[in-house]
Short mmCIF file of the C-alpha atoms (twelve columns), coordinates in Angstrom:
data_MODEL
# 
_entry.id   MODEL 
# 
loop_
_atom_site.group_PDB 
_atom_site.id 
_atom_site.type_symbol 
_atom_site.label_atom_id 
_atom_site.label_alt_id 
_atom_site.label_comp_id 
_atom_site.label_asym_id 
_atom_site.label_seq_id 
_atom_site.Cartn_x 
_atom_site.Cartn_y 
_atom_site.Cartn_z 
_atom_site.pdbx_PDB_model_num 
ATOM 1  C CA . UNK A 1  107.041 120.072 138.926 1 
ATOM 2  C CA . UNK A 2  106.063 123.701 138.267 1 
ATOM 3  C CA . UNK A 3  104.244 123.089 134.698 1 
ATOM 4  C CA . UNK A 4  101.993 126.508 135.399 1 
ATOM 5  C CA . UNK A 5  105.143 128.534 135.608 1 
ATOM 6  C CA . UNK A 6  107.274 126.708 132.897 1 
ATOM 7  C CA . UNK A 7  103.823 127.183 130.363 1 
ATOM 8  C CA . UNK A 8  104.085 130.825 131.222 1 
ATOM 9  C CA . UNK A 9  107.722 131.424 130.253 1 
ATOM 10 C CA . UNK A 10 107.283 128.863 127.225 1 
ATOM 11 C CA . UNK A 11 104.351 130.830 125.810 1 
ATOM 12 C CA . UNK A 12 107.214 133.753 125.516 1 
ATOM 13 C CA . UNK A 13 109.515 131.410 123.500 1 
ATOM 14 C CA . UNK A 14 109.200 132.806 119.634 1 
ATOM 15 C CA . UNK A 15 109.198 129.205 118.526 1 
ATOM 16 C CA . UNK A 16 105.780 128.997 119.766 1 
ATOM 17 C CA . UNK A 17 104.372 131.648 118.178 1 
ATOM 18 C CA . UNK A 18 101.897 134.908 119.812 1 
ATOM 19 C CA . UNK A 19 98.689  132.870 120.007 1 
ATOM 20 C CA . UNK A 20 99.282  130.485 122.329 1 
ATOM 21 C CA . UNK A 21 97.097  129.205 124.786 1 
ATOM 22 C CA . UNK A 22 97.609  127.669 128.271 1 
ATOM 23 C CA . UNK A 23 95.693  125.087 128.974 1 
ATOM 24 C CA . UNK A 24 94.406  123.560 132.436 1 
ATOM 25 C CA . UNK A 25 93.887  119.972 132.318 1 
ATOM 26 C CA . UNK A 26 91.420  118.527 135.469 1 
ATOM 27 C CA . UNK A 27 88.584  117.482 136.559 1 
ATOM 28 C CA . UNK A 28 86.191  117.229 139.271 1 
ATOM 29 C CA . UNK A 29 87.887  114.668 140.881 1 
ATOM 30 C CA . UNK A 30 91.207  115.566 140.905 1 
ATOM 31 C CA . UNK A 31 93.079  112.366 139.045 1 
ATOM 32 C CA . UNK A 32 94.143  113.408 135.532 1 
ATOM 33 C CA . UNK A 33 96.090  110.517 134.158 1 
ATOM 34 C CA . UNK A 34 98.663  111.026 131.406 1 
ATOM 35 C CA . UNK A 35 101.004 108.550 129.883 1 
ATOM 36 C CA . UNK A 36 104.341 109.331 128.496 1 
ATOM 37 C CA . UNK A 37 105.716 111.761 131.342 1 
ATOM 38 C CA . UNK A 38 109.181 111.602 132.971 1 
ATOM 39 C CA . UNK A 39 107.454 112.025 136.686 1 
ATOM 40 C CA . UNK A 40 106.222 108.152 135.475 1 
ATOM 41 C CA . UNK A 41 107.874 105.304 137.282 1 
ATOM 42 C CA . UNK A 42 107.679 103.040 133.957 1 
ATOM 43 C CA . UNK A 43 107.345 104.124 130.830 1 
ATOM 44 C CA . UNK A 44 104.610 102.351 129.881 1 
ATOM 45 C CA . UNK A 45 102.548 103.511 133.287 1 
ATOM 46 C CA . UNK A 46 100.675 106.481 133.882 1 
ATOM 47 C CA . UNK A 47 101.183 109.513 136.128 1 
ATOM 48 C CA . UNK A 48 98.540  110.861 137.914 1 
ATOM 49 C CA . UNK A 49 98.054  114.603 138.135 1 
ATOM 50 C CA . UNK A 50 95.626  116.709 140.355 1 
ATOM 51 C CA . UNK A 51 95.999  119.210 137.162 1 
ATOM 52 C CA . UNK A 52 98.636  119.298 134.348 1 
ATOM 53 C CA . UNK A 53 99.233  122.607 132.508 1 
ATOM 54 C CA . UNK A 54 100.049 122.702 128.192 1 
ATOM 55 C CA . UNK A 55 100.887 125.254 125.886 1 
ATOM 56 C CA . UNK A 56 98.675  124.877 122.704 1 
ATOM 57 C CA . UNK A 57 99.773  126.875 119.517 1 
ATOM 58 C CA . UNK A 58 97.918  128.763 117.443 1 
ATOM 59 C CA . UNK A 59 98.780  125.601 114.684 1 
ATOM 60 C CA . UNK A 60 97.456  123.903 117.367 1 
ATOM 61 C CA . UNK A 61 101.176 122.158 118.196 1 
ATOM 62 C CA . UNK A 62 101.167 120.714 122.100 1 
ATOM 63 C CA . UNK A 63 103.733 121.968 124.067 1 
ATOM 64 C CA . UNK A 64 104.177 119.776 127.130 1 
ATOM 65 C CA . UNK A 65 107.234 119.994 129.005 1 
ATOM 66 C CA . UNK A 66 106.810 117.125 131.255 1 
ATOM 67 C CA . UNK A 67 106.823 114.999 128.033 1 
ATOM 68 C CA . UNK A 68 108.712 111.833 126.723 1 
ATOM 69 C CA . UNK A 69 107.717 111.746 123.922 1 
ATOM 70 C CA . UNK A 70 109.303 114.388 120.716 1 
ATOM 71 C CA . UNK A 71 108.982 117.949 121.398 1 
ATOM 72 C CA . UNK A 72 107.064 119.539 120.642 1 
# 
């Protein structure tokens, strides 16, 4: 579960365009919980993340690789 890393190299992908953005999701506490990830134990349950990384295009399309649901 390297999401930094696998942004990075995504953000090179010409599908995605020159003006994309990586974005950090956390908070204060630590607990970011997003639904619809294959880490999940159920798909209808929530992971919890300390931080979770995206790729945001400049059409502001969400690339998340850790994602169930269609891509992007």
């Amino acid at each position: 579960f390297w999401c930094e890393e696998n942004a990075w190299h995504l953000c090179v992908e010409p599908r995605v365009g020159e003006d994309a953005s990586v974005v950090v999701i956390t908070n204060a506490w630590r607990t970011v919980a997003l639904w619809h990830q294959r880490a999940a134990s159920r798909v209808d349950a929530p992971v919890v993340w300390d931080y979770h990384v995206i790729v945001v295009s400049r059409s502001a399309t969400v690339w998340d690789l850790d994602t169930r649901l269609a891509f992007p």
